[in-house]
C-alpha positions as CSV (number, residue, x, y, z in Angstrom):
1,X,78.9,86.6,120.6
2,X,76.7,84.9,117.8
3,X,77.4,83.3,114.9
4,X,75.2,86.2,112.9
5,X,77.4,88.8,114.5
6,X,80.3,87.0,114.0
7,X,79.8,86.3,110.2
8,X,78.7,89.8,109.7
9,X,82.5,90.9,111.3
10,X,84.0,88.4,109.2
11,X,82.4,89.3,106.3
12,X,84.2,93.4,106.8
13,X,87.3,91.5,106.3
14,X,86.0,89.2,103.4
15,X,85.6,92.2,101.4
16,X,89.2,93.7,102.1
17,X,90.3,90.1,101.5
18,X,88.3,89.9,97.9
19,X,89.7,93.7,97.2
20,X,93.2,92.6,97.3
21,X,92.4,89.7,95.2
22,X,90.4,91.1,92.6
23,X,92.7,94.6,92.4
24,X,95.5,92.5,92.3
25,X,94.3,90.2,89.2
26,X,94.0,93.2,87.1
27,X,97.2,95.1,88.1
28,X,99.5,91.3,87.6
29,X,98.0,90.3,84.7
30,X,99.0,92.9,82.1
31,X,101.8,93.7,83.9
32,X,102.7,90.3,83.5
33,X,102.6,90.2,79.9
34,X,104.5,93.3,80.1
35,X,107.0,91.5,81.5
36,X,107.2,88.5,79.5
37,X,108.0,90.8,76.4
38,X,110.8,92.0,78.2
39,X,112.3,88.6,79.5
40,X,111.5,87.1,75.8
41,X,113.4,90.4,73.8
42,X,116.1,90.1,71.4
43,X,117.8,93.1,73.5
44,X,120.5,91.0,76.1
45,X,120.7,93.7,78.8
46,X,117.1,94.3,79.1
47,X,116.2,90.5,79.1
48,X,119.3,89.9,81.5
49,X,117.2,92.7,83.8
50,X,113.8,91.7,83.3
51,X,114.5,87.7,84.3
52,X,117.0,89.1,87.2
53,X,113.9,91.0,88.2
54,X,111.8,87.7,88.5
55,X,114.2,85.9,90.0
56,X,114.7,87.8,93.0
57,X,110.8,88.5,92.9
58,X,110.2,84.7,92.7
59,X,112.7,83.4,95.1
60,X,112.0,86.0,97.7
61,X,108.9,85.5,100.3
62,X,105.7,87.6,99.1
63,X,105.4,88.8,103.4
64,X,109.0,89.9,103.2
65,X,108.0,92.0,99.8
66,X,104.8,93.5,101.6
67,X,107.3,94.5,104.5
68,X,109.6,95.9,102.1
69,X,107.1,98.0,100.3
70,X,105.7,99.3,103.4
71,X,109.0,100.1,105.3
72,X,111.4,100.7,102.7
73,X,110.6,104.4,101.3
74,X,111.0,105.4,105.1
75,X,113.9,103.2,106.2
76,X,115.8,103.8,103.4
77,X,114.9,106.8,101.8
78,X,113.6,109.0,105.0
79,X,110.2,108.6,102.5
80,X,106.7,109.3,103.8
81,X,105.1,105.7,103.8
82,X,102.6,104.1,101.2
83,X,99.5,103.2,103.1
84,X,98.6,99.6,104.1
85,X,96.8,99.0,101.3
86,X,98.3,100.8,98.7
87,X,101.8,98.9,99.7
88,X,100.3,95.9,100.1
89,X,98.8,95.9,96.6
90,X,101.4,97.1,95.5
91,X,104.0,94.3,96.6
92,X,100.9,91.5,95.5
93,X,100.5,93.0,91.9
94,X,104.6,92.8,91.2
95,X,105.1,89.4,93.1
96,X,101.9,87.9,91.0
97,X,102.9,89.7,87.5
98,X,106.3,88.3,87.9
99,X,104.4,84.7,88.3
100,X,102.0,85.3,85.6
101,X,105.2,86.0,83.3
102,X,107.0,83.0,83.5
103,X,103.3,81.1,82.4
104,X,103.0,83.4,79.5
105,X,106.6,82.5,78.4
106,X,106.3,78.9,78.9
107,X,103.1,78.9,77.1
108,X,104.3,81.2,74.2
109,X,107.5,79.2,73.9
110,X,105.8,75.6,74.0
111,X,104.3,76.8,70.5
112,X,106.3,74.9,68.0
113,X,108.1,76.8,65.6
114,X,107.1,75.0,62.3
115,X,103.7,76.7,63.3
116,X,105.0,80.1,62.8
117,X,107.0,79.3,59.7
118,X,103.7,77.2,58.3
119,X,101.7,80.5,58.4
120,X,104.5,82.3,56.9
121,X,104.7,79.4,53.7
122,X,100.5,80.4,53.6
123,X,101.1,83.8,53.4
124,X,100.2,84.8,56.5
125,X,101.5,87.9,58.6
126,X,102.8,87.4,62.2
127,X,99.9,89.5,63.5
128,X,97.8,86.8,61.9
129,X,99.7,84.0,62.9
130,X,99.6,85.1,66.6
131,X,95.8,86.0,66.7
132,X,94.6,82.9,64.7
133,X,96.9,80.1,65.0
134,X,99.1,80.6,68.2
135,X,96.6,83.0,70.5
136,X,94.4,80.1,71.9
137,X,97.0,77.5,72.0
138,X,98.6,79.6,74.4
139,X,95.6,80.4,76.5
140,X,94.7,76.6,76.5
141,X,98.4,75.4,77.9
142,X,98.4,78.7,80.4
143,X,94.9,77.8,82.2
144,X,95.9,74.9,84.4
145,X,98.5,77.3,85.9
146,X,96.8,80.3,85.9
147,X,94.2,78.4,87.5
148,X,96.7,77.9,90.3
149,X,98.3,80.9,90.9
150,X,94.9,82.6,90.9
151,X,93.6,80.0,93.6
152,X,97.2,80.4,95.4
153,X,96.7,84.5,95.4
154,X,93.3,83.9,97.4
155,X,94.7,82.6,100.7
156,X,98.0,84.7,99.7
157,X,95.9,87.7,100.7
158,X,96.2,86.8,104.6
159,X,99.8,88.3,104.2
160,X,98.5,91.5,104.3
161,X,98.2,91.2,108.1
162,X,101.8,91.3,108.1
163,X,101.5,95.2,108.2
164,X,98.2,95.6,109.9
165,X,95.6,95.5,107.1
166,X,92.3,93.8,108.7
167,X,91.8,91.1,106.0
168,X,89.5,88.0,106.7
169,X,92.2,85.9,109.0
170,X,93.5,89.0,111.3
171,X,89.6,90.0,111.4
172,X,88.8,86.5,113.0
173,X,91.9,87.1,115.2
174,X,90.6,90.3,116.4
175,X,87.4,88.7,117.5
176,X,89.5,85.7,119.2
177,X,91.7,88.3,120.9
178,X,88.7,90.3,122.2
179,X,86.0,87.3,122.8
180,X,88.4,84.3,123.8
181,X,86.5,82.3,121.4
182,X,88.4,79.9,119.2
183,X,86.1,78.8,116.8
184,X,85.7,82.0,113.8
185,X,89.9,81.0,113.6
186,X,88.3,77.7,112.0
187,X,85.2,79.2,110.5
188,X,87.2,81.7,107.9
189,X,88.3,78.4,106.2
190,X,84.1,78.0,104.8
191,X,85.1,81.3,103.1
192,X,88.6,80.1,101.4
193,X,87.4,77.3,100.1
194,X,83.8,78.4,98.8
195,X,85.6,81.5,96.5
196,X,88.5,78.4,95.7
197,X,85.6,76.1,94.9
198,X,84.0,78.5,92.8
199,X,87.0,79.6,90.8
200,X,87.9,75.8,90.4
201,X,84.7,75.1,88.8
202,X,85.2,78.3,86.5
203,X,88.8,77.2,85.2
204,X,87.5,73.4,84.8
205,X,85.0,75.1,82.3
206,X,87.2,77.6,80.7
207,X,89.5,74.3,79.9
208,X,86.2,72.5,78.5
209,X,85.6,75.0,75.8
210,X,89.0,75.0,75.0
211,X,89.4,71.3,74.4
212,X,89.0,71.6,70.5
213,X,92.9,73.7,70.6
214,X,95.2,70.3,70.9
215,X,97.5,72.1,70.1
């Protein structure tokens, strides 16, 4: 088998691979901030819920998740099963929002408070405060982990194997399985770390323009 054709296999998988991640990133990261209101409200049993929620979501594996999203309706319920990829975006967009919450939180609460009560003393509203004082201090202390957690989500995608979905790593396995040749096991790491190179150079520039916040 040559390395053309065995690129051009890889790169079926690739795309599943870069599905996951991108679907993913826009499912987690409203939903995140969803949850973030709920873990930050004034309202005791639905912010005892909501970090209960994140708690078993962040201390549990994300392959055990993707197992129980796929095998739970059925096992449990006597529910038809999701498909592959539903369940398995499924299980990546609530493990990642849950991640993405606790950033927005810790960014949101690393805000001093004389900054809120400053705008307040100015005659400013809280709408204003947040969008022109607070907003971009937030986004500037949340990029280094976002950066992270994004970069982490890209090789988190070879989970989906777990239930059968033909991703980048279980289509080099395939061709190992059916060729005996080792070497596209090693190959699929050019691709990991040319989409992690790329998004590191993207945050590093994101953090540049935002070097003026202090903060």
């Amino acid at each position: 088998m040559s390395f053309i054709d065995v690129t051009m296999q890889l790169l079926n998988g690739f795309k599943t691979t870069m599905l996951i991640f991108a679907v993913t990133l826009l499912g987690a990261v409203p939903l995140g901030l969803v949850i973030t209101f709920g873990s930050m409200s004034k309202i005791k049993p639905l912010r005892f819920l909501t970090r209960t929620f994140v708690w078993i979501i962040r201390g549990t594996p994300l392959m055990l998740q993707v197992i129980l999203v796929f095998y739970g309706p059925g096992l449990m319920f006597g529910a038809r099963a999701l498909p592959r990829e539903v369940a398995v975006l499924l299980a990546f967009i609530i493990n990642y929002a849950a991640y993405f919450s606790e950033i927005y939180r810790g960014g949101i609460e690393s805000i001093p408070a004389g900054q809120y009560e400053a705008g307040l003393v100015l005659g400013m509203t809280k709408r204003q405060i947040f969008f022109k004082v607070v907003l971009f201090q937030v986004i500037k202390r949340i990029v280094p982990p976002m950066g992270n957690e994004i970069i982490t989500l890209v090789k988190d995608t070879s989970l989906a194997r777990v239930i059968s979905v033909t991703e980048l790593v279980m289509a080099a396995q395939d061709i190992v399985a059916v060729k005996g040749i080792i070497w596209p096991t090693f190959y699929i790491g050019v691709f990991y770390l040319l989409v992690s190179g790329v998004l590191t150079l993207l945050f590093n520039r994101i953090e540049k323009k935002l070097d003026y916040y202090k903060g």
